[in-house]
C-alpha positions in Angstrom: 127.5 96.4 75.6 128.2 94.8 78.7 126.6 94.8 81.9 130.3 96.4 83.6 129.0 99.6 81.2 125.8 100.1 82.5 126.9 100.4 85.7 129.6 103.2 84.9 127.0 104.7 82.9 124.6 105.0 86.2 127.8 106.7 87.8 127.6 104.9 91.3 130.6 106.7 92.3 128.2 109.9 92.5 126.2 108.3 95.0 127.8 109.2 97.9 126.6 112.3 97.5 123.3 110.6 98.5 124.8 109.8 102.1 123.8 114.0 102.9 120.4 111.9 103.6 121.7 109.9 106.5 122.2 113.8 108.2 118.3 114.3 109.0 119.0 110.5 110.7 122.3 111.0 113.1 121.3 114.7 114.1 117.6 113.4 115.1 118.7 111.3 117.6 116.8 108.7 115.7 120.3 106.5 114.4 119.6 103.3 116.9 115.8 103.1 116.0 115.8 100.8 113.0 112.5 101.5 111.8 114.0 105.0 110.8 117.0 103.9 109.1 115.0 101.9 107.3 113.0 104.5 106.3 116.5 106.7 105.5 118.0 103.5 103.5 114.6 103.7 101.5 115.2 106.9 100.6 119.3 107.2 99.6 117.9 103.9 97.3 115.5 105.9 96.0 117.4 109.0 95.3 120.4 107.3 93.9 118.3 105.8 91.4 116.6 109.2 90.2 120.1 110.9 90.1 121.4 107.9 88.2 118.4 108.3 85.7 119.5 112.5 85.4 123.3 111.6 85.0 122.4 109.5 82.0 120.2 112.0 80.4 122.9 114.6 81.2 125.9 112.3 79.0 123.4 111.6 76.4 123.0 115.5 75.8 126.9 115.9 76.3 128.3 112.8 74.5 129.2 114.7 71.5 131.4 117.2 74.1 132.5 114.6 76.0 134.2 113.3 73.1 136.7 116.0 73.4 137.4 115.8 77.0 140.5 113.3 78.2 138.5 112.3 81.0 134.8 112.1 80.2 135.1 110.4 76.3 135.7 107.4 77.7 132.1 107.1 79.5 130.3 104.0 77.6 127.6 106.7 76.1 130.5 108.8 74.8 132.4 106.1 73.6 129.5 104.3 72.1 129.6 101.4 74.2 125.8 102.0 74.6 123.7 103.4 72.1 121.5 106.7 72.8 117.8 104.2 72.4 119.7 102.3 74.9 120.6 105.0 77.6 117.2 106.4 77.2 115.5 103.5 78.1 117.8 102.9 81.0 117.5 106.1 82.1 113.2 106.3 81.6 114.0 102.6 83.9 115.6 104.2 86.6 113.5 107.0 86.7 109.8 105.3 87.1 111.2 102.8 89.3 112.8 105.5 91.9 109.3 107.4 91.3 107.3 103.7 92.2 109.4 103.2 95.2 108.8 106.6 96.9 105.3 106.5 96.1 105.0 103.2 97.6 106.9 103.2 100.6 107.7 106.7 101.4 105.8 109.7 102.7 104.2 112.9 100.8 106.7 115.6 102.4 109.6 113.4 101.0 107.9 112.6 97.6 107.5 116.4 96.9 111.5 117.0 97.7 112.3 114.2 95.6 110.0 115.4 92.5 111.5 119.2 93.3 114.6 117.7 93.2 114.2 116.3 89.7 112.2 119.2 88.6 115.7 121.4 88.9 118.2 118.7 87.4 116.4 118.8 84.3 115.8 122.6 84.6 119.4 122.8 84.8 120.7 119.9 82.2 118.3 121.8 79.4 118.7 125.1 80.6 120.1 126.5 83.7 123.7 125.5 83.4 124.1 127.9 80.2 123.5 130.7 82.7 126.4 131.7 84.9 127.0 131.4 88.9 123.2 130.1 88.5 125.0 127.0 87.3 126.4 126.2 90.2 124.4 127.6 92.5 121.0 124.8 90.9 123.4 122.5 91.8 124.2 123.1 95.1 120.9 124.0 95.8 120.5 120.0 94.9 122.8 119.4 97.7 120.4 121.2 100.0 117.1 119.2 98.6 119.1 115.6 99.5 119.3 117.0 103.1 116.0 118.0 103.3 114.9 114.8 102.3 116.8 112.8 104.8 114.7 114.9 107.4 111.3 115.1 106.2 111.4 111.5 105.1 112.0 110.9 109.0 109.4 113.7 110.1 111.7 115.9 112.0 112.8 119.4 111.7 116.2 120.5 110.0 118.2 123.5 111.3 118.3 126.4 108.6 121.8 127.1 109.7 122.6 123.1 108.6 121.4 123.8 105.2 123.2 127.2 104.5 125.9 125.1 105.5 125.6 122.3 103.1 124.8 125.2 100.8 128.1 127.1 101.0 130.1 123.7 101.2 128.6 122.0 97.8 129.6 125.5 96.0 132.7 125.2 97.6 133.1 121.6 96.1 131.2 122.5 92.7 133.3 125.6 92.6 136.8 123.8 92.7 135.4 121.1 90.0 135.3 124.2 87.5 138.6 125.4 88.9 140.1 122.0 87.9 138.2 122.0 84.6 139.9 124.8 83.3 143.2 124.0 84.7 143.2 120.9 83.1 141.5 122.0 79.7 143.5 125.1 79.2 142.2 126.9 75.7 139.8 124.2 75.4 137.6 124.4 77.7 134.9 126.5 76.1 135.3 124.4 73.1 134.4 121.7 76.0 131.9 123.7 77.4 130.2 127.5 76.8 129.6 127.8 79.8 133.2 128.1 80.7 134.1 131.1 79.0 132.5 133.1 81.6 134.6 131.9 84.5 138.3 132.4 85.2 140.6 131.3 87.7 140.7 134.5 89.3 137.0 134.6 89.2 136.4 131.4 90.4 139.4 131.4 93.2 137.3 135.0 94.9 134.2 133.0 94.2 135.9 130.4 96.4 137.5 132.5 99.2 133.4 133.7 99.6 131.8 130.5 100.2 134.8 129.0 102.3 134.1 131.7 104.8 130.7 131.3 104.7 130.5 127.7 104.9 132.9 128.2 108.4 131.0 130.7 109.8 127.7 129.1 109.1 128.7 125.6 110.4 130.4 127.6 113.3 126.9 128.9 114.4 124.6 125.9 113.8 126.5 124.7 117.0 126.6 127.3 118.9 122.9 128.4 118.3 120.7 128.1 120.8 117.9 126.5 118.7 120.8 123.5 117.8 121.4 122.9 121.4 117.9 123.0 122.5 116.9 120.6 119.6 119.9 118.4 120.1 120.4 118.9 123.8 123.7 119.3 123.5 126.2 122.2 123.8 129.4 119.9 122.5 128.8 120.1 118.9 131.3 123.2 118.8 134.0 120.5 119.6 133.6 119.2 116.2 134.9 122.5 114.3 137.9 121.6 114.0 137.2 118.7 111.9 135.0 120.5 109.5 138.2 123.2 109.6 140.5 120.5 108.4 138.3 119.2 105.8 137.9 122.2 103.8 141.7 123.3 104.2 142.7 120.1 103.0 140.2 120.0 100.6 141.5 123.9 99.4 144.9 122.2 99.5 144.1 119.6 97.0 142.6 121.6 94.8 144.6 124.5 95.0 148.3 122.9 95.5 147.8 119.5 93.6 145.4 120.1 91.0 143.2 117.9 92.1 138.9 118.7 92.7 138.0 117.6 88.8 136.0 114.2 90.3 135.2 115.3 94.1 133.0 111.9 94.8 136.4 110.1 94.1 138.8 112.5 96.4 136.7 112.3 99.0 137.1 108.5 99.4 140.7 108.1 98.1 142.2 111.1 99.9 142.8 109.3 103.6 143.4 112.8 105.1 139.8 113.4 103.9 138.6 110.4 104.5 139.8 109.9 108.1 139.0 113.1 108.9 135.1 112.7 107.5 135.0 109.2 110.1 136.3 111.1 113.0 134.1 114.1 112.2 131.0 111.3 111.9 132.4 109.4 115.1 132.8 113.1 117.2 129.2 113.8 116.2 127.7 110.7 117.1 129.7 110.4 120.6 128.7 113.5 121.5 124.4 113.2 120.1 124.6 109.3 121.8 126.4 108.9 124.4 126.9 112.2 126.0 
């Protein structure tokens, strides 16, 4: 066992979903006040290492089915690289540490997200994900928790419209993962997983078609609410649309056209469409909140 292995095993890649934190941060006005990102780096720390600690649980319950998979077999707890006693105490490690630091430095509003937060991973890695759409709907539902913690961690309201969003645009990711799953397992996906045998790729392509009008139409009237402009005391935010419009086309053609969508975290930062569109939508955002 190498050290190299324990860091694949605590799936860093997946902490960029963490960065949904830094949201509560830029649309608070409070991004040049360091005391708060402080506060917000605190945070991401402490919710990367809890999700690291549920990953590791999660591929100890699946390394038997991982196994099977081309992709996934190869993680170190699949492979055997590190021993199930091993992962457990790494993952127990992680897991009181994250608790201790948000205890310690962070406040009660964001330590009740962060335990809810746990509280439906392991709902959902012992139970929930057998269930279908509530699958992916616990998880997404995760996304929405990480936001919410980057704002009550900072003590400032979030905009309901900014978490149906963030709702309706982690199905939309979660949804084309399973699309790609059973593209690229064919017959054996629900020898992979059960829970596959309930979805299709019609199924899941309406499923899709849903929540990418939703996630539009919702992200369309956080800017143009009133309560957005009045809290952000801005009307410009409608002039970043069109970057969230390119995102999730491009992202549809990726998944749709190229067969991509089976590791999101990694498409998102080695796509340069996506990822030069995700700075300009950040830099559009942040020129209009600052310095307009």
């Amino acid at each position: 066992m190498l050290l190299k292995d324990i860091l694949i095993t605590m799936r860093p890649n997946q902490w960029t979903k963490n960065f949904l934190l830094f949201a509560g941060l830029i649309f608070s006005g409070k991004m040049t006040n360091l005391p708060d990102v402080l506060v917000s780096v605190q945070a991401f720390i402490v919710f990367c290492l809890g999700s690291s600690s549920i990953y590791i649980l999660n591929d100890i319950i699946d390394r038997e089915n991982d196994r099977g998979h081309p992709q996934k077999r190869l993680r170190p707890i699949a492979a055997g690289q590190i021993t199930v006693p091993v992962a457990l105490s790494l993952a127990g490690s992680l897991l009181i540490f994250s608790i201790v630091l948000s205890i310690r430095y962070l406040n009660v509003a964001l330590i009740d997200t962060f335990f809810t937060y746990l509280l439906l991973m392991a709902c959902y890695i012992f139970v929930l994900r057998r269930v279908v759409i509530l699958d992916l709907i616990v998880v997404a539902v995760g996304f929405v928790l990480r936001a919410i913690a980057g704002a009550v961690v900072l003590k400032v309201a979030i905009s309901p419209w900014l978490m149906i969003c963030t709702f309706f645009l982690a199905l939309l990711v979660l949804m084309g993962k399973r699309r790609h799953e059973i593209l690229l397992l064919g017959k054996e996906a629900y020898a992979h997983r059960s829970i596959l045998k309930e979805y299709s790729l019609g199924f899941i392509d309406q499923l899709i078609a849903v929540v990418t009008s939703s996630a539009v139409i919702s992200y369309s009237l956080y800017t143009f609410s009133e309560d957005t402009v009045a809290r952000l005391g801005t009307n410009l935010m409608p002039l970043t649309i069109p970057f969230v419009l390119y995102g999730i086309f491009r992202y549809l053609y990726l998944t749709h056209q190229q067969n991509q969508g089976g590791a999101p975290e990694e498409l998102f930062v080695n796509d340069k469409a996506l990822l030069v569109n995700g700075f300009l939508w950040v830099a559009a955002a942040v020129a209009i909140l600052y310095f307009t």
